[in-house]
PDB file as gemmi writes it, atoms N, CA and C in Angstrom:
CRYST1    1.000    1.000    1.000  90.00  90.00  90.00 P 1                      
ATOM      1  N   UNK A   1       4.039  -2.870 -36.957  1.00  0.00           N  
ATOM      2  CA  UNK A   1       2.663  -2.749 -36.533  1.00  0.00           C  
ATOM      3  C   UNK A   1       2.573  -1.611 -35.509  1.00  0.00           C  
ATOM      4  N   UNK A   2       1.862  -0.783 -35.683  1.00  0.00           N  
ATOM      5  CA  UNK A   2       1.725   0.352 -34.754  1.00  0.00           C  
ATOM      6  C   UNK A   2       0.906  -0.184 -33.212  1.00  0.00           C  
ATOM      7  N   UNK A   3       1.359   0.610 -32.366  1.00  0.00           N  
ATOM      8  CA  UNK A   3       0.685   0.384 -31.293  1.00  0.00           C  
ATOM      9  C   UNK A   3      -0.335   1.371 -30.918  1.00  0.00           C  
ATOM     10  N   UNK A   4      -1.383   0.365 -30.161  1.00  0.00           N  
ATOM     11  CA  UNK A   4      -3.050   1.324 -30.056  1.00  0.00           C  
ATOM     12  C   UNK A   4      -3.111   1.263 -28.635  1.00  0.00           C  
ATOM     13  N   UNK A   5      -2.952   3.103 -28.417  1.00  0.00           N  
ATOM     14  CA  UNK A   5      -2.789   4.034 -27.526  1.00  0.00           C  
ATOM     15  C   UNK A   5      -4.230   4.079 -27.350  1.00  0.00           C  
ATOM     16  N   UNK A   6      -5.259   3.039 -26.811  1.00  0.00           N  
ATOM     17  CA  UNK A   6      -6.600   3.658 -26.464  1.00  0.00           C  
ATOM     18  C   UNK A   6      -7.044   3.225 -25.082  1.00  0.00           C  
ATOM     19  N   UNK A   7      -6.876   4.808 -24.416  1.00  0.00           N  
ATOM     20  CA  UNK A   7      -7.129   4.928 -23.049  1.00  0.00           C  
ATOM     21  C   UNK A   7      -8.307   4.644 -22.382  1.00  0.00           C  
ATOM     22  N   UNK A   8      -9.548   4.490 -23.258  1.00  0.00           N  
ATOM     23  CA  UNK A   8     -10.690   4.085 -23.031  1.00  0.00           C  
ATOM     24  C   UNK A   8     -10.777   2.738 -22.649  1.00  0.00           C  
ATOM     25  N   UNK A   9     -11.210   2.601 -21.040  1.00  0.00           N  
ATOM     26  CA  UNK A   9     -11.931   1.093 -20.706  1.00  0.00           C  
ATOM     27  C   UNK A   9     -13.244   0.546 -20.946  1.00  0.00           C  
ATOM     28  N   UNK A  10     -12.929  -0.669 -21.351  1.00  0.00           N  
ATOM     29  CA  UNK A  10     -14.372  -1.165 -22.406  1.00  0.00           C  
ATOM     30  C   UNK A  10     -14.991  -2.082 -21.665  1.00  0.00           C  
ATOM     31  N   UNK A  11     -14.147  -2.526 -20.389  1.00  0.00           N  
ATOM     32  CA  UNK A  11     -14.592  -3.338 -19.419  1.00  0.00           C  
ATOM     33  C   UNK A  11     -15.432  -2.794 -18.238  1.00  0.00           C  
ATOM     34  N   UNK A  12     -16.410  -3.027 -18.077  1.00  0.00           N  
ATOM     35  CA  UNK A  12     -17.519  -2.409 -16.969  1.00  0.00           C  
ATOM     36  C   UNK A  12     -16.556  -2.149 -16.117  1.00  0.00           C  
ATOM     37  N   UNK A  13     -16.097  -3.771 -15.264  1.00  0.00           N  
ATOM     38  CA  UNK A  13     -15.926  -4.062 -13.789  1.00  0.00           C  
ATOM     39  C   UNK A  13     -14.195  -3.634 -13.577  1.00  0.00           C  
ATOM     40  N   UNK A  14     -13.405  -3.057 -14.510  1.00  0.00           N  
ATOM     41  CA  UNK A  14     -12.164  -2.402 -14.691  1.00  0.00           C  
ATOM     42  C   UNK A  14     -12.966  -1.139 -14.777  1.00  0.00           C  
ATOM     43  N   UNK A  15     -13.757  -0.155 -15.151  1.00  0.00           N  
ATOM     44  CA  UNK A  15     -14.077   0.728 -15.457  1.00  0.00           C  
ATOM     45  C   UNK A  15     -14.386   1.078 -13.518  1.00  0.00           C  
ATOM     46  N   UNK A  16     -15.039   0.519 -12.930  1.00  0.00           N  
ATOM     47  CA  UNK A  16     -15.479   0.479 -11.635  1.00  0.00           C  
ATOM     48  C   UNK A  16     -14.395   0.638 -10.793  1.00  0.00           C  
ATOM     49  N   UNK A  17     -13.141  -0.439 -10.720  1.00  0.00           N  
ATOM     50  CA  UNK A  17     -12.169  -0.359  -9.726  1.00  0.00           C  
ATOM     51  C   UNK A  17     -11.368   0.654 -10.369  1.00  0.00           C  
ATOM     52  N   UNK A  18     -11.164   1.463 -11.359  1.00  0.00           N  
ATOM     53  CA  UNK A  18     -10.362   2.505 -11.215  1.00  0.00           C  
ATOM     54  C   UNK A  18     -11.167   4.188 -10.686  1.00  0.00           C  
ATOM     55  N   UNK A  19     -12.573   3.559 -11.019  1.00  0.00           N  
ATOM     56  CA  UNK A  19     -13.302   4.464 -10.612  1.00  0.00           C  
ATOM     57  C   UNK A  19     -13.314   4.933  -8.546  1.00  0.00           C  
ATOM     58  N   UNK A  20     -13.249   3.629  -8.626  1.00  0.00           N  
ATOM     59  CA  UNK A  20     -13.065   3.404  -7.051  1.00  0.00           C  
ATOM     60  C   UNK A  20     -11.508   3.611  -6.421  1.00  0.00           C  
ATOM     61  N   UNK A  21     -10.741   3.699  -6.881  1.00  0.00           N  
ATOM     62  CA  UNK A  21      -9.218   3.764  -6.508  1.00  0.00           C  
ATOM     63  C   UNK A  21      -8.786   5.316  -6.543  1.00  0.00           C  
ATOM     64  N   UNK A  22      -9.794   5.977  -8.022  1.00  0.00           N  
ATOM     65  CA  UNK A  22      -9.248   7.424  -7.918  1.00  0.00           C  
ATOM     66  C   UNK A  22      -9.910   8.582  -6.673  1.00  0.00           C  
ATOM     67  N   UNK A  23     -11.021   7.652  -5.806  1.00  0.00           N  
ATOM     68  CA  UNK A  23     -11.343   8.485  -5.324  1.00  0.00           C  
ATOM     69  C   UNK A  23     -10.759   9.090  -4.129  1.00  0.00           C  
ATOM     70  N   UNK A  24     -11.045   9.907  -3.485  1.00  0.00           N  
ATOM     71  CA  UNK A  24      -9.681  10.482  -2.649  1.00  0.00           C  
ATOM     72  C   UNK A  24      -9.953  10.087  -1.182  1.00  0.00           C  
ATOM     73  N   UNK A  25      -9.176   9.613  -0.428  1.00  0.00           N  
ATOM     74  CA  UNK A  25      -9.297   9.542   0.725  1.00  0.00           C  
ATOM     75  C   UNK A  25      -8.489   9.925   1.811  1.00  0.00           C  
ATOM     76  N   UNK A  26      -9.915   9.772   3.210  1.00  0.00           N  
ATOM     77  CA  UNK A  26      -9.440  10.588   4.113  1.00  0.00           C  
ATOM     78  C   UNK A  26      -8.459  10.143   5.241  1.00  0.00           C  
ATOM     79  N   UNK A  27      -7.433  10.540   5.388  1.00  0.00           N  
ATOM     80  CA  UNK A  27      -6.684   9.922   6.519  1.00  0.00           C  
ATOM     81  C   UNK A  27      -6.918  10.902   8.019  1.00  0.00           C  
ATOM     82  N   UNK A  28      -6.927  10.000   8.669  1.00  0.00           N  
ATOM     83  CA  UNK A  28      -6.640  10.917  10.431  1.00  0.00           C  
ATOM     84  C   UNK A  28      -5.236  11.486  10.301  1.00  0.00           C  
ATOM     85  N   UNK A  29      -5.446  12.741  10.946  1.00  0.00           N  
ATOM     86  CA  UNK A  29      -3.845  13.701  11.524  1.00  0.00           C  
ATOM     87  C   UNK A  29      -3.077  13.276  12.074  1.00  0.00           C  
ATOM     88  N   UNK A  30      -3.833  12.036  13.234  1.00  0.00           N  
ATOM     89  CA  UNK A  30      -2.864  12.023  13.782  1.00  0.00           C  
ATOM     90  C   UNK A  30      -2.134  10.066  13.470  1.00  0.00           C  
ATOM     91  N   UNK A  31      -2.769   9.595  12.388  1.00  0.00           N  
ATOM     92  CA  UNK A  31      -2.344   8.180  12.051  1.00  0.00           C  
ATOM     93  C   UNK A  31      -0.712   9.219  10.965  1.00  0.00           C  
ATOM     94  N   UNK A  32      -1.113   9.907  10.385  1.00  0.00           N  
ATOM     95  CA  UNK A  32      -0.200  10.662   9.597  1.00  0.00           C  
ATOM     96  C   UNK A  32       0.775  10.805   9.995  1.00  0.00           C  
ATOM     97  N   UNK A  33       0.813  11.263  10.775  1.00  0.00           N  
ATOM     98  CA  UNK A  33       2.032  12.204  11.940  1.00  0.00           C  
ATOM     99  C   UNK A  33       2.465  10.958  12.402  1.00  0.00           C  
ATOM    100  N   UNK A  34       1.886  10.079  12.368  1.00  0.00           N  
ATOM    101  CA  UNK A  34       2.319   8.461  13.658  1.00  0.00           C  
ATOM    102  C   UNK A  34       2.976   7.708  12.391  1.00  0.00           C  
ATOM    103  N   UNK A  35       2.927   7.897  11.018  1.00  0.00           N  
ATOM    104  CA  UNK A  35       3.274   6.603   9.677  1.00  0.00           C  
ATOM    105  C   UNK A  35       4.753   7.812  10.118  1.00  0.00           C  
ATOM    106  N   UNK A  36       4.402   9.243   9.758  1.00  0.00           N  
ATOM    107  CA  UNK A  36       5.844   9.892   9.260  1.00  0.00           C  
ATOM    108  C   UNK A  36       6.868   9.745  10.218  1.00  0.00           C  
ATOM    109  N   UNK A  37       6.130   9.289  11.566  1.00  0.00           N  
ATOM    110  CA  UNK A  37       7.176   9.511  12.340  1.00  0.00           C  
ATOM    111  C   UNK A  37       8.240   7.876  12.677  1.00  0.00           C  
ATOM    112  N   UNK A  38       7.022   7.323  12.241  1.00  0.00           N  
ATOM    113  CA  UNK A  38       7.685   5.887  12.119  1.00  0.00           C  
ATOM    114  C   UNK A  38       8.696   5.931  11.205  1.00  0.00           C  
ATOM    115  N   UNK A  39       8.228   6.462   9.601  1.00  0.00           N  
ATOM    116  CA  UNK A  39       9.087   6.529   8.589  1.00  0.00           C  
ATOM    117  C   UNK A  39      10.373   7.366   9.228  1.00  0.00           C  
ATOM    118  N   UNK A  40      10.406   8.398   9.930  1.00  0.00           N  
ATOM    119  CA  UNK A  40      11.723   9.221  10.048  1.00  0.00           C  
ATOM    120  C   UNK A  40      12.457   8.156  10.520  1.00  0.00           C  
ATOM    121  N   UNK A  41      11.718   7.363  12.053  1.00  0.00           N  
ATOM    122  CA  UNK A  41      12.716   6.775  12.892  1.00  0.00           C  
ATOM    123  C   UNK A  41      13.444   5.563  12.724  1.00  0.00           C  
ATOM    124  N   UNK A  42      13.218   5.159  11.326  1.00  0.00           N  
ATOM    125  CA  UNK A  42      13.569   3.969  10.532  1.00  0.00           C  
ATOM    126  C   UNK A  42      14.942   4.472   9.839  1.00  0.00           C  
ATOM    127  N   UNK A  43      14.373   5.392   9.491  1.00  0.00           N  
ATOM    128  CA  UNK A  43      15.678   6.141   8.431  1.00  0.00           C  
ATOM    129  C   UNK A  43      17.045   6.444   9.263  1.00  0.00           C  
ATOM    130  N   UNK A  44      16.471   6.960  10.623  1.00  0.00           N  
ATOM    131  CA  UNK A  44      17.516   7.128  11.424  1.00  0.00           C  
ATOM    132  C   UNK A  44      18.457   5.936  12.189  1.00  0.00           C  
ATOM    133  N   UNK A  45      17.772   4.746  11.665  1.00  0.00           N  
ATOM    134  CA  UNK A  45      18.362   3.478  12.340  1.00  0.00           C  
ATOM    135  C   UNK A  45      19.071   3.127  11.335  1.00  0.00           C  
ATOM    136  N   UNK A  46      18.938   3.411  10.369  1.00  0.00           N  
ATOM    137  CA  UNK A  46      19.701   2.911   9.445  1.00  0.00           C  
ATOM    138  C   UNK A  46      21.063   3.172   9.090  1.00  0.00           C  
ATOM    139  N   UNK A  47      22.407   2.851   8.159  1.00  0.00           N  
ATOM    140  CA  UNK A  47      23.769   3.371   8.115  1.00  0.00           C  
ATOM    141  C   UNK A  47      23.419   4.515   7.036  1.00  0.00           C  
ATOM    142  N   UNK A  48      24.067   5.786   7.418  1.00  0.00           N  
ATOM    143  CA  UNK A  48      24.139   6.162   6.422  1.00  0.00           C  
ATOM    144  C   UNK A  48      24.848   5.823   5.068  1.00  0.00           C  
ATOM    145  N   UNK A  49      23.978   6.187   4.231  1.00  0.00           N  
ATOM    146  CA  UNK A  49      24.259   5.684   2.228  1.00  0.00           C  
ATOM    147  C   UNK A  49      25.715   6.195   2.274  1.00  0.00           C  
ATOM    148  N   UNK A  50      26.396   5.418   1.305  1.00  0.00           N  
ATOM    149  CA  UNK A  50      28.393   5.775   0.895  1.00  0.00           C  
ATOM    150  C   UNK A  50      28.201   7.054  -0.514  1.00  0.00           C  
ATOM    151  N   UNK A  51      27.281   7.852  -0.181  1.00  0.00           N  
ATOM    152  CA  UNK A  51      26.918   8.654  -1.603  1.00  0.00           C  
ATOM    153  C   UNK A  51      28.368   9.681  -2.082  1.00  0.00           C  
ATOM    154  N   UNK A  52      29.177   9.500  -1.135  1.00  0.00           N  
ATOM    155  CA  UNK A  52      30.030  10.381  -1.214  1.00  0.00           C  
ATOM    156  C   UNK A  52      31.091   9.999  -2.268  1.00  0.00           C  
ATOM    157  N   UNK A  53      31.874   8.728  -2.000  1.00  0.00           N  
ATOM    158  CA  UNK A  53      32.313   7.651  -2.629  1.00  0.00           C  
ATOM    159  C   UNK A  53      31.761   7.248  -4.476  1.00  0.00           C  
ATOM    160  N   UNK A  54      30.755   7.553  -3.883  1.00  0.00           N  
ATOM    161  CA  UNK A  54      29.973   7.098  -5.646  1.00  0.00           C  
ATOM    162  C   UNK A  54      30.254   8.161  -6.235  1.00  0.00           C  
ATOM    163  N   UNK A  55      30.135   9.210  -5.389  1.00  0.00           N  
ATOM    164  CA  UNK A  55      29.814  10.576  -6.405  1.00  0.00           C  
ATOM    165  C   UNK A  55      31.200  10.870  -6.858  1.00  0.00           C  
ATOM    166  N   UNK A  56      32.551  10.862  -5.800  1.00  0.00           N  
ATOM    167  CA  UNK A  56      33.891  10.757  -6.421  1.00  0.00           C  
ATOM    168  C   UNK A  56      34.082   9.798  -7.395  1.00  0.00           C  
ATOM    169  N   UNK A  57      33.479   8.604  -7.731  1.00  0.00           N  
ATOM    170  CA  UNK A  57      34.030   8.096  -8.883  1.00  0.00           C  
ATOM    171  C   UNK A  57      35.028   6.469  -8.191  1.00  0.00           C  
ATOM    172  N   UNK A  58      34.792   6.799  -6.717  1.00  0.00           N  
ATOM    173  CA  UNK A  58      35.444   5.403  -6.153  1.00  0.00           C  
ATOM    174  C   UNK A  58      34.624   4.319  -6.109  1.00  0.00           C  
TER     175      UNK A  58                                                      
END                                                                             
């Protein structure tokens, strides 16, 4: 049985929330700068990954 590739939504209220999800939004500069910097300082608490090990094959 073939499968039906139809990208068209036939549902109003699905038609609405993707309508509403694609639209673009605005963030503050400085909440930005405050997520990335959180994100860096997480990364830095962390152990560094054994990537070295994997990549030799141990």
């Amino acid at each position: 049985m073939p499968a039906d590739h139809d990208d068209e939504l036939h549902d109003e209220l699905l038609r609405r929330v993707v309508a509403e999800l694609r639209r673009p939004v605005h963030l503050d500069p400085a909440l930005d700068a405050r997520a990335l910097r959180a994100i860096r300082e997480d990364q830095r608490r962390r152990p560094p990954a054994r990537r070295q090990l994997w990549l030799a094959g141990t």
